[in-house]
TORVEX-218854 format. One line per field, with one value per residue (C-alpha): y, z negated, x; residue number from 0; residue in three letters. Coordinates in steps of 0.2 Angstrom, whole numbers, always signed. Layout:
N
Y <- Y, ...
Z <- Z, ...
X <- X, ...
num <- NUM, ...
residuo <- ALA, ...
//
This chain:
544
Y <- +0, +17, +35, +46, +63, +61, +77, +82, +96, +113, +99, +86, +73, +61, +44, +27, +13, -4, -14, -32, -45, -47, -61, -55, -35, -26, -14, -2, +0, +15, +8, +24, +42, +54, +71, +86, +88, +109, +105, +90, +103, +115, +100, +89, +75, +67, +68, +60, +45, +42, +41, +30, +17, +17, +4, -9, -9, -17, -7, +13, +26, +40, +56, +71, +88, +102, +103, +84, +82, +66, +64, +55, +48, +39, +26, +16, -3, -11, -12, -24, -35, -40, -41, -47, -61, -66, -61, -72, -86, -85, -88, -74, -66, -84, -83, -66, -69, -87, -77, -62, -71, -73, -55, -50, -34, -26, -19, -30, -31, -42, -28, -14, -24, -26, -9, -4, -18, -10, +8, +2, -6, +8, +27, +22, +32, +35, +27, +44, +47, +28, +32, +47, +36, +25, +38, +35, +16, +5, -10, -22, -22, -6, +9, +12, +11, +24, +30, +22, +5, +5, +9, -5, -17, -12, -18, -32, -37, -32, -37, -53, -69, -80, -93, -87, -103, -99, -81, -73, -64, -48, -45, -55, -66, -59, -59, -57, -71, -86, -77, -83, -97, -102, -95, -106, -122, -119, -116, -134, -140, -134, -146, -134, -135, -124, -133, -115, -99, -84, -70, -50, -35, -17, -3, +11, +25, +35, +49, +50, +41, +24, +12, +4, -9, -4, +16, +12, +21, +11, +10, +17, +10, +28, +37, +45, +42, +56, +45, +30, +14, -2, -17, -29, -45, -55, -70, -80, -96, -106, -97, -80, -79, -69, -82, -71, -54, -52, -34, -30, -15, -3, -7, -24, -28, -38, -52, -58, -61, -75, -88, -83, -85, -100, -107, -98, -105, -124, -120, -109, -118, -137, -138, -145, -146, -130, -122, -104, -91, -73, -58, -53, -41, -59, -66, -69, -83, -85, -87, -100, -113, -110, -116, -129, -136, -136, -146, -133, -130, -113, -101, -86, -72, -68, -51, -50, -35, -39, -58, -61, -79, -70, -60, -70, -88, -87, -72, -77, -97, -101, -110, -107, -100, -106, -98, -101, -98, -98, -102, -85, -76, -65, -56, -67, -53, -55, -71, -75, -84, -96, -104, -118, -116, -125, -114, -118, -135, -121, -121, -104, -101, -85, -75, -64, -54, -44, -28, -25, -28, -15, -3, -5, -2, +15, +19, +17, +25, +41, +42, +41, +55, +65, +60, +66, +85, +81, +76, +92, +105, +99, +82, +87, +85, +65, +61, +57, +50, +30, +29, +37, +33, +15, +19, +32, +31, +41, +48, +60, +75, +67, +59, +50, +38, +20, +6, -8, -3, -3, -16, -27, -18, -24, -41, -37, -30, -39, -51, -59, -72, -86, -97, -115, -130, -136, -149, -142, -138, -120, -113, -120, -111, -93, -92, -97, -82, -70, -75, -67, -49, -55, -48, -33, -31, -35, -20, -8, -13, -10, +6, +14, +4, +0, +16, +7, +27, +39, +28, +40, +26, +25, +10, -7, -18, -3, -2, -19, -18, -6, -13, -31, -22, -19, -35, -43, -29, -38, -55, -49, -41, -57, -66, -54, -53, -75, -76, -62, -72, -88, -81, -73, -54, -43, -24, -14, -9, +7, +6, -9, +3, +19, +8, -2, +13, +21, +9, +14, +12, +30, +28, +39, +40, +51, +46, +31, +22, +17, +14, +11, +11, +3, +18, +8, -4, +4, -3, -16, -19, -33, -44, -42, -47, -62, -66, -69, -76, -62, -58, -38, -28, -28, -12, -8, -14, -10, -5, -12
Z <- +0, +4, +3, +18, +22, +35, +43, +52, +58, +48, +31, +26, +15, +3, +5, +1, +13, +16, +29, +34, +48, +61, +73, +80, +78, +58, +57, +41, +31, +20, +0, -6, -2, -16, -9, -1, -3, -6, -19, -29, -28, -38, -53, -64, -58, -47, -64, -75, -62, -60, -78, -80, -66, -72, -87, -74, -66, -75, -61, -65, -56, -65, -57, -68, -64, -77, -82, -89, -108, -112, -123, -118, -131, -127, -138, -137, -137, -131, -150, -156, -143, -142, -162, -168, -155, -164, -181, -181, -173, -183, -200, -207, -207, -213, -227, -232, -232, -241, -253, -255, -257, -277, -279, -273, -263, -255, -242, -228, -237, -223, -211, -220, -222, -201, -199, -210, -202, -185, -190, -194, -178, -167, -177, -197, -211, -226, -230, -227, -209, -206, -211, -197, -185, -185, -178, -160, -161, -159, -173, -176, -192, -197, -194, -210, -219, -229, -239, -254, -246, -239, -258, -265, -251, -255, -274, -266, -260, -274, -288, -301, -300, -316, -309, -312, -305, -294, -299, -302, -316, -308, -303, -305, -295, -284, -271, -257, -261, -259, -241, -238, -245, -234, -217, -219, -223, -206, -196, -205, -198, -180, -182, -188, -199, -211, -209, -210, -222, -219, -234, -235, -243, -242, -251, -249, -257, -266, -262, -279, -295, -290, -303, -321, -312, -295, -298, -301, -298, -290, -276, -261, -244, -236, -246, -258, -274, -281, -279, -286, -276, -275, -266, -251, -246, -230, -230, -211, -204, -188, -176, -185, -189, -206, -218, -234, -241, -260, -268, -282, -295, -287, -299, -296, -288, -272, -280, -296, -281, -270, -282, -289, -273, -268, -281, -276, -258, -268, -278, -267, -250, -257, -245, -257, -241, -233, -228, -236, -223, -234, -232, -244, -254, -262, -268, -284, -290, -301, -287, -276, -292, -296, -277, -278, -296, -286, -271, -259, -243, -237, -227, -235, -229, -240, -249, -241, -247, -267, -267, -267, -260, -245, -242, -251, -246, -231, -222, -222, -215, -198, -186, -170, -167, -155, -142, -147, -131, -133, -121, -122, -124, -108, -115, -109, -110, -129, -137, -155, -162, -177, -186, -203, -220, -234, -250, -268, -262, -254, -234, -225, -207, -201, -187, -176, -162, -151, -146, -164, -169, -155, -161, -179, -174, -163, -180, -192, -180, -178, -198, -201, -188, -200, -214, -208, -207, -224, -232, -228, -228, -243, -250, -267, -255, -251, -270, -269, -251, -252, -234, -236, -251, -246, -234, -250, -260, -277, -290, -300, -293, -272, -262, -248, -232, -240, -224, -234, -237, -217, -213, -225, -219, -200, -205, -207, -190, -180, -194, -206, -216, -221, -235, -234, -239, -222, -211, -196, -184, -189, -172, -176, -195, -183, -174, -187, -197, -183, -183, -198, -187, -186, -204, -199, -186, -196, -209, -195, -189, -205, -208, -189, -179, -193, -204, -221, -229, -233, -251, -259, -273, -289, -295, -293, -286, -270, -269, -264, -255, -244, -240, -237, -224, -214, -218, -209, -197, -192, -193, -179, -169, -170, -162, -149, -142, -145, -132, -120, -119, -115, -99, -97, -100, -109, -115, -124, -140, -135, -119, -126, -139, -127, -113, -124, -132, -116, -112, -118, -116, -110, -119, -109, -116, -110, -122, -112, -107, -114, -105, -106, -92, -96, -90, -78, -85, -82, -86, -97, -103, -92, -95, -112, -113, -102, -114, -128, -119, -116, -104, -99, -102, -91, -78, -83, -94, -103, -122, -131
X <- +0, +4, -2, -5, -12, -27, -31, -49, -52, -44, -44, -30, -37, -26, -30, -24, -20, -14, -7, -16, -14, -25, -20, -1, -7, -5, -19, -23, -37, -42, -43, -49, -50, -45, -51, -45, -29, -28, -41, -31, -14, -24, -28, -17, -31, -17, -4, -17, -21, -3, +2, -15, -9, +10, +4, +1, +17, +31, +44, +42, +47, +45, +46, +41, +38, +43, +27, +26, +24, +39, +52, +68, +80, +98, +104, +119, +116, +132, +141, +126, +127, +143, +148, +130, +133, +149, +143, +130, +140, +152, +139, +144, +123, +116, +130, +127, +107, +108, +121, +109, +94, +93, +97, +78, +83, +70, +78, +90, +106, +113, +109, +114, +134, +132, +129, +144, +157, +150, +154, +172, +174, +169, +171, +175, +175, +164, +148, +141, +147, +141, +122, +126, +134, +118, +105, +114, +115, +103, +105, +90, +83, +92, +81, +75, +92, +100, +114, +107, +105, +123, +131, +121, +127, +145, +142, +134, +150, +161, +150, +158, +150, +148, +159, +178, +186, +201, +201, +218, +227, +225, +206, +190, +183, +166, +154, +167, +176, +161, +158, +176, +175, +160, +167, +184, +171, +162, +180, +184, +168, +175, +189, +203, +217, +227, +243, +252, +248, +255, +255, +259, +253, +250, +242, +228, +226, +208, +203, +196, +200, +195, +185, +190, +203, +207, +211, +233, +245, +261, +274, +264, +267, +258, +270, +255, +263, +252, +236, +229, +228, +223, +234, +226, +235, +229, +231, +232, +231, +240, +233, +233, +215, +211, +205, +204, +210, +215, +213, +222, +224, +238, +250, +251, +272, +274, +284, +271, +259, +262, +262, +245, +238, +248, +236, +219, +222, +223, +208, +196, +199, +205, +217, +233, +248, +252, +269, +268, +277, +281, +292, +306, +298, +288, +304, +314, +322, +305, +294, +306, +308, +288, +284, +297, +288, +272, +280, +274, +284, +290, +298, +302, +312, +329, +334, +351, +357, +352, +357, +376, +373, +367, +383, +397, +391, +378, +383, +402, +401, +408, +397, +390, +371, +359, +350, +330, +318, +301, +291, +280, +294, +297, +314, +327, +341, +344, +337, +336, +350, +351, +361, +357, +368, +367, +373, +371, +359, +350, +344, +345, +343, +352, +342, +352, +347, +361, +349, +345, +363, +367, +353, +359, +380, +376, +363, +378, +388, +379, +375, +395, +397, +385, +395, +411, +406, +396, +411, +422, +410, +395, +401, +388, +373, +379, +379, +360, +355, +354, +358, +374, +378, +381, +395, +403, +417, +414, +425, +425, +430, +430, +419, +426, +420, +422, +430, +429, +410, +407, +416, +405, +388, +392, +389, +370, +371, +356, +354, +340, +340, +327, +327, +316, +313, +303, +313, +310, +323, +331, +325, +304, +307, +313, +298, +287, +294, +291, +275, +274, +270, +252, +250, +257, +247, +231, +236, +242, +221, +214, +221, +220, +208, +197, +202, +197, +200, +193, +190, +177, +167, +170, +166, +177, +162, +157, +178, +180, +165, +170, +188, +180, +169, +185, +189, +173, +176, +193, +187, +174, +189, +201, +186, +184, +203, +203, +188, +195, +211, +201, +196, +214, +208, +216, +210, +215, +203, +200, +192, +181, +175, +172, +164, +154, +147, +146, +133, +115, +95, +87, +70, +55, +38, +25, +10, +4, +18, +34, +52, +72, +81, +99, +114, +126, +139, +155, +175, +177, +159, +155, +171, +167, +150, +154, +168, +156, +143, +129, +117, +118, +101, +88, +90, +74, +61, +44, +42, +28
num <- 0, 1, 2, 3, 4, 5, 6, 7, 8, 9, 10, 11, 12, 13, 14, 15, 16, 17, 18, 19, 20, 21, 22, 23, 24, 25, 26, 27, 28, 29, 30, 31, 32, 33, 34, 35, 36, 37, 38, 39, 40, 41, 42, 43, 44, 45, 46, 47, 48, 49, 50, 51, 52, 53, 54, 55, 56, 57, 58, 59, 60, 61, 62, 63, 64, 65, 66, 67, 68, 69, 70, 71, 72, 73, 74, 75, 76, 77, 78, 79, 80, 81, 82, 83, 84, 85, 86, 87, 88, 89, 90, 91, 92, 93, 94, 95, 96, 97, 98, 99, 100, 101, 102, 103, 104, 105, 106, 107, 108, 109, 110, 111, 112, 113, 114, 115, 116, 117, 118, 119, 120, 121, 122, 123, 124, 125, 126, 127, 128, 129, 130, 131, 132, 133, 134, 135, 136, 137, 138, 139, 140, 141, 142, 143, 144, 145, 146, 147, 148, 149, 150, 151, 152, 153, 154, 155, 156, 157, 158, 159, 160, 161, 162, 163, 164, 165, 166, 167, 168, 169, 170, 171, 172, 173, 174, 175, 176, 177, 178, 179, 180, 181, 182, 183, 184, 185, 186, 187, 188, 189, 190, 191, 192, 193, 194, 195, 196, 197, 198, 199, 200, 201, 202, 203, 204, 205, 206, 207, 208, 209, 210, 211, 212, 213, 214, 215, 216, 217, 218, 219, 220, 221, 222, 223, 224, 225, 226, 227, 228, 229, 230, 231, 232, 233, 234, 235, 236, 237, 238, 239, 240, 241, 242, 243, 244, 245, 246, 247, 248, 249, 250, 251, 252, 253, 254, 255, 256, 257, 258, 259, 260, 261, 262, 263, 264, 265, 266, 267, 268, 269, 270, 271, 272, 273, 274, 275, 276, 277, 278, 279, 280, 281, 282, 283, 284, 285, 286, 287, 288, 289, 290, 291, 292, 293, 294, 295, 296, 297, 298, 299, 300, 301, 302, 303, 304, 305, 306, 307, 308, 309, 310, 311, 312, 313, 314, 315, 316, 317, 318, 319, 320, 321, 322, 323, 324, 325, 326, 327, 328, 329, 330, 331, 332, 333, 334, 335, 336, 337, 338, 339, 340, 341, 342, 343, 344, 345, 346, 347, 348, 349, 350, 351, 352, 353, 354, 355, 356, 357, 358, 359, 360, 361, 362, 363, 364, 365, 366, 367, 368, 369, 370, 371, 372, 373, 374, 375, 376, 377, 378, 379, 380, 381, 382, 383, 384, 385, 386, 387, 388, 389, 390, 391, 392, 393, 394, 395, 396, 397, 398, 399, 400, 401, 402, 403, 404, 405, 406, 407, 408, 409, 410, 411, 412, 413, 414, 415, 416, 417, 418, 419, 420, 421, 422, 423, 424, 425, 426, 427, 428, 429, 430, 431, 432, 433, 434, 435, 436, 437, 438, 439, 440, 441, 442, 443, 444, 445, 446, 447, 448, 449, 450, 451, 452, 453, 454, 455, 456, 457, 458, 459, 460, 461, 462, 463, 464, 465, 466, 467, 468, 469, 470, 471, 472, 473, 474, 475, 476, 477, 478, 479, 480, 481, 482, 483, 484, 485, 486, 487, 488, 489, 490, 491, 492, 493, 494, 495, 496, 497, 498, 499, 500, 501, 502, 503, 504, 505, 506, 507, 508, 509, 510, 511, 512, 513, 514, 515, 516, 517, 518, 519, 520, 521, 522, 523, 524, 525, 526, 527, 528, 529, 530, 531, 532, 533, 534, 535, 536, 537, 538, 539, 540, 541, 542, 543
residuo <- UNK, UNK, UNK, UNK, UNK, UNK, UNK, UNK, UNK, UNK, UNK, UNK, UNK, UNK, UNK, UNK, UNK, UNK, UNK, UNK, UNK, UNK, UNK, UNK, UNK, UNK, UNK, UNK, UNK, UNK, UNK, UNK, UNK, UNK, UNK, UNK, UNK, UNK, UNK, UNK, UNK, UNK, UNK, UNK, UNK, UNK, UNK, UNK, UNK, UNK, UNK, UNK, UNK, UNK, UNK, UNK, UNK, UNK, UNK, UNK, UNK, UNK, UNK, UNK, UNK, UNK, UNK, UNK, UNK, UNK, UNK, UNK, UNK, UNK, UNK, UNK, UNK, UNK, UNK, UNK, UNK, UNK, UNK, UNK, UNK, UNK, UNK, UNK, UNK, UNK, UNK, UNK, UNK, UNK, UNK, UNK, UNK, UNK, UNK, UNK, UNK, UNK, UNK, UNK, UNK, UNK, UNK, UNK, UNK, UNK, UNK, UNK, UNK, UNK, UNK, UNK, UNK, UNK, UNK, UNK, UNK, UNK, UNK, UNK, UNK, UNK, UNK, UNK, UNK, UNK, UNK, UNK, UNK, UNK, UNK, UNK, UNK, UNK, UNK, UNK, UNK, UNK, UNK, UNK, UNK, UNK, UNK, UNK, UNK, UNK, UNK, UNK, UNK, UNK, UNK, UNK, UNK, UNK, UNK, UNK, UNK, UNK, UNK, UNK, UNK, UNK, UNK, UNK, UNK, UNK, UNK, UNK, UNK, UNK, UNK, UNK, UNK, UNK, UNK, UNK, UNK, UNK, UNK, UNK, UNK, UNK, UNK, UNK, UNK, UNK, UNK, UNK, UNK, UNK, UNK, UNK, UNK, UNK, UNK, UNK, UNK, UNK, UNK, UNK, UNK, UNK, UNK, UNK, UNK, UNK, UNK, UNK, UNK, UNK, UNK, UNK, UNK, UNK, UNK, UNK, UNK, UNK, UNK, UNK, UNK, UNK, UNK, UNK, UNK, UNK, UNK, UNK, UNK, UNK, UNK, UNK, UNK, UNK, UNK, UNK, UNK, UNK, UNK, UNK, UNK, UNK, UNK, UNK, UNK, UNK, UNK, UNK, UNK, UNK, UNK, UNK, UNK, UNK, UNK, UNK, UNK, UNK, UNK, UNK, UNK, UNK, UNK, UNK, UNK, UNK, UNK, UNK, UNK, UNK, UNK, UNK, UNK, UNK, UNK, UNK, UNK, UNK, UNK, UNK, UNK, UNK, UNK, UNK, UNK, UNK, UNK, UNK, UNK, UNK, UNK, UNK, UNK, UNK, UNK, UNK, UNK, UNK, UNK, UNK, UNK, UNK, UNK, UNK, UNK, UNK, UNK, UNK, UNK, UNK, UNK, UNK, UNK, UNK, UNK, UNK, UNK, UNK, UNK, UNK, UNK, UNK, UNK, UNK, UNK, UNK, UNK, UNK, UNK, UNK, UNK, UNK, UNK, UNK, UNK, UNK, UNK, UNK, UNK, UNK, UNK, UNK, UNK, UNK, UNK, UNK, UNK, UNK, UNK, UNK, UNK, UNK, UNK, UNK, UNK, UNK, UNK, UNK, UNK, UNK, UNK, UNK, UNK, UNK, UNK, UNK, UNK, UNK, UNK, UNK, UNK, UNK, UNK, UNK, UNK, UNK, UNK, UNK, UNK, UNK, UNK, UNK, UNK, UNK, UNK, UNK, UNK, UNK, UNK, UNK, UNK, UNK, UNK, UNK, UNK, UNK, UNK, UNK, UNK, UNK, UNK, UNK, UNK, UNK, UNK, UNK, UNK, UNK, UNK, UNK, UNK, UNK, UNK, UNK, UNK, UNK, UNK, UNK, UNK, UNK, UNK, UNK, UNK, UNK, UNK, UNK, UNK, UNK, UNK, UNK, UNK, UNK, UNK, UNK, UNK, UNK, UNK, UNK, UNK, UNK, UNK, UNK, UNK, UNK, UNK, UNK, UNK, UNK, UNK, UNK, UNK, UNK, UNK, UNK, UNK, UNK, UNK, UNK, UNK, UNK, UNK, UNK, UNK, UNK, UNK, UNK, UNK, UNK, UNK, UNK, UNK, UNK, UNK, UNK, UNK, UNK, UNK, UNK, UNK, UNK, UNK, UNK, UNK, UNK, UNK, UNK, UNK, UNK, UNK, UNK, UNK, UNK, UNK, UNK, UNK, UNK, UNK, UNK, UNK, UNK, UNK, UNK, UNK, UNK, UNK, UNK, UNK, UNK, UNK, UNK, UNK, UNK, UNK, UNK, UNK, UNK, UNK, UNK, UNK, UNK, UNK, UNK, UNK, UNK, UNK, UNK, UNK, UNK, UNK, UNK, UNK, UNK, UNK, UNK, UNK, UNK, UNK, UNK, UNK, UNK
//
């Protein structure tokens, strides 16, 4: 059918006509005829009939005049589609809900921590800039959320449960933690292992003074002394998936931790075997004959500069190194080489890699240039910098450049040094230890992708709430980069974020009939979307 202007005589008439088949010939036939057509300009007859007829088409074109009475409202859709996808594959909304159940909220906990871990993912910030954020998002469930909701989601979280099993000396034992628990159950269920853990810290700092236990003061990794923190360790499995994350008051030292949650790993997850893979700043002698009484392997890095056996006994052995390839590694200029020692009944692997013992030679040598004008014109100044000191002679009344002292800091040149108990070949114990970046990599996320600060609350339950929001907010991104690498594609986070925002439902209601047309789906949005298994929007659809 169609719409055609008949004219007879001085008039033109608006009629509506259809084609039909007669025989081999298509004639036309009038349907209707709607009247004169300089009479029907003069009305809004032919408006109203349109808007009348438009609820019986499911494909609308709406073409509006400035005189039309709509409104039209953007909102962006891609963010839920993707992470609610994988949040609820994942089980983390059944654990939440089954969690939250006795509690009798009256309001949809489970949505309210969704729409936070969602905010981290794509903007961050406080709570109050999240109840903001959501206005121009579209999340199920969540419309009727406010700030209120989101603060008693956050103690949710971080409230203490009755059963203190597996809890550490340092902070008790809450919500947060059975959500972990019960993911790790269903990634066991999925046929996985947790043959390897691997363990670091760092710290965040409040804004304000932090609750009863979390609100510290201690050595800042930001470099904010002058504030009160609280301390996070992640804790990884084989294939560098967060399994848990441990927060701790910010006084709480590096190397009283790893054996505390050696022990919550045992208890919490009942897995008794594991390698342990740590950093230096875990260590002490404490710590390695603890691990050793509880028959647990490990692979921990080695204090060089601070343990004599390091320089006197490891350092100083003869014996080749070995050239380690692996197979992902594309650098082939300057492998890592290792070497095994046995010192004191003790097995050490050194590490050495020739760039970083070149960039740490022409990084001495540069500093000794400094010191050489220091030395005649300001020696004073040197007496209190620890990265000149080391390389000083000083006596009272002179301060000299020390050549004993440089020669012995060139052995470290390149160098690190790993102490274990594992007997795998020294080259399998290397890599394992540089896998240790994932951790890294996890914190450098949760405190610039997922900016866990600003830290405004108060209370120790809505702390941990909130920074186990970035943690959830992390789980849902290691899951996203695993199933983009499973069909070999590889973005980078922010254009995931700005095109999946970018992609929105224009909402147009003019009193009778409601629509959203879907905006066009631009860069990355549609590998994504395919990575996780989900069906773009319809171009168009009608609105109940």
């Amino acid at each position: 059918m169609f719409v055609r202007i008949k004219k007879s005589g001085t008039y033109q008439y608006l009629q509506i006509v259809e084609n039909f088949r007669e025989g081999n010939s298509v004639r036309q036939r009038v349907i209707g005829t709607l009247g004169r057509l300089e009479e029907l300009a003069g009305t809004r007859d032919i408006d109203s009939l349109i808007s009348k007829l438009s609820k019986y088409s499911k494909q609308v074109l709406m073409i509006l005049c400035g005189e039309s009475q709509i409104n039209a409202q953007a909102i962006s859709v891609g963010p839920a589609l993707v992470f609610e996808r994988l949040w609820n594959e994942l089980g983390i909304s059944s654990i939440i809900k089954e969690l939250s159940a006795d509690y009798k909220f009256t309001f949809p906990v489970e949505r309210a921590i969704f729409l936070t871990v969602l905010n981290r993912l794509f903007e961050s910030g406080s709570d109050r800039k999240c109840e903001k954020w959501k206005t121009g998002v579209y999340v199920e469930g969540a419309e009727q959320l406010s700030l209120h909701h989101l603060y008693r989601a956050m103690n949710f979280l971080g409230r203490t449960t009755w059963d203190q099993r597996g809890k550490t000396p340092f902070i008790s034992r809450c919500n947060k933690d059975i959500i972990e628990e019960k993911l790790f159950q269903r990634r066991l269920d999925l046929f996985t292992s947790l043959d390897l853990v691997f363990f670091d810290t760092t710290s965040i700092y409040f804004e304000g003074n932090g609750g009863d236990e979390m609100g510290f003061r201690g050595h800042s990794k930001d470099s904010r002394p002058d504030l009160n923190q609280m301390v996070v360790g992640a804790v990884l499995n084989n294939d560098g998936e967060p399994i848990c994350c441990e927060l701790w008051p910010g006084n709480t030292t590096d190397v009283i931790t790893l054996l505390p949650v050696t022990d919550r790993i045992r208890e919490r997850f009942g897995v008794k075997n594991f390698c342990i893979v740590a950093d230096r700043g875990m260590i002490s002698s404490d710590t390695i004959k603890g691990l050793e009484q509880r028959e647990m392997s490990y692979i921990l890095g080695a204090r060089m500069r601070k343990q004599k056996i390091i320089g006197q006994e490891v350092l100083t052995r003869g014996g080749r190194f070995a050239e380690v390839r692996n197979e992902n590694n594309v650098d082939n200029h300057d492998p890592l080489k290792v070497k095994e020692v046995i010192a004191c009944g003790k097995r050490y692997i050194v590490c050495m890699n020739d760039k970083q013992a070149r960039k740490d030679a022409a990084t001495r040598q540069a500093i000794l240039e400094t010191l050489e004008e220091k030395v005649k014109t300001d020696p004073k100044s040197l007496v209190g910098n620890k990265g000149f000191k080391k390389y000083l002679s000083i006596k009272k009344g002179s301060v000299t450049i020390d050549p004993k002292k440089i020669e012995a800091d060139k052995r470290f040149d390149g160098k690190w040094v790993l102490q274990t108990n594992v007997s795998l070949p020294a080259s399998d114990v290397a890599l394992k230890y540089k896998e240790l970046w994932q951790v890294e990599q996890v914190f450098r996320d949760v405190k610039s992708i997922l900016e866990t600060r600003p830290i405004y609350h108060q209370t120790d339950e809505n702390i941990r709430g909130h920074v186990f929001c970035s943690f959830l907010a992390l789980i849902l991104k290691k899951e996203l980069d695993k199933r983009l690498s499973k069909i070999s594609l590889d973005y980078e986070w922010n254009d995931i974020t700005r095109d999946l925002l970018a992609l929105q439902e224009v909402v147009i209601e003019d009193g009778i009939k409601k629509v959203a047309i879907r905006t066009k789906c631009n860069g990355v949005s549609s590998g994504v979307f395919k990575a996780v298994g989900v069906a773009m929007p319809p171009s168009l659809k009608e609105i109940k």
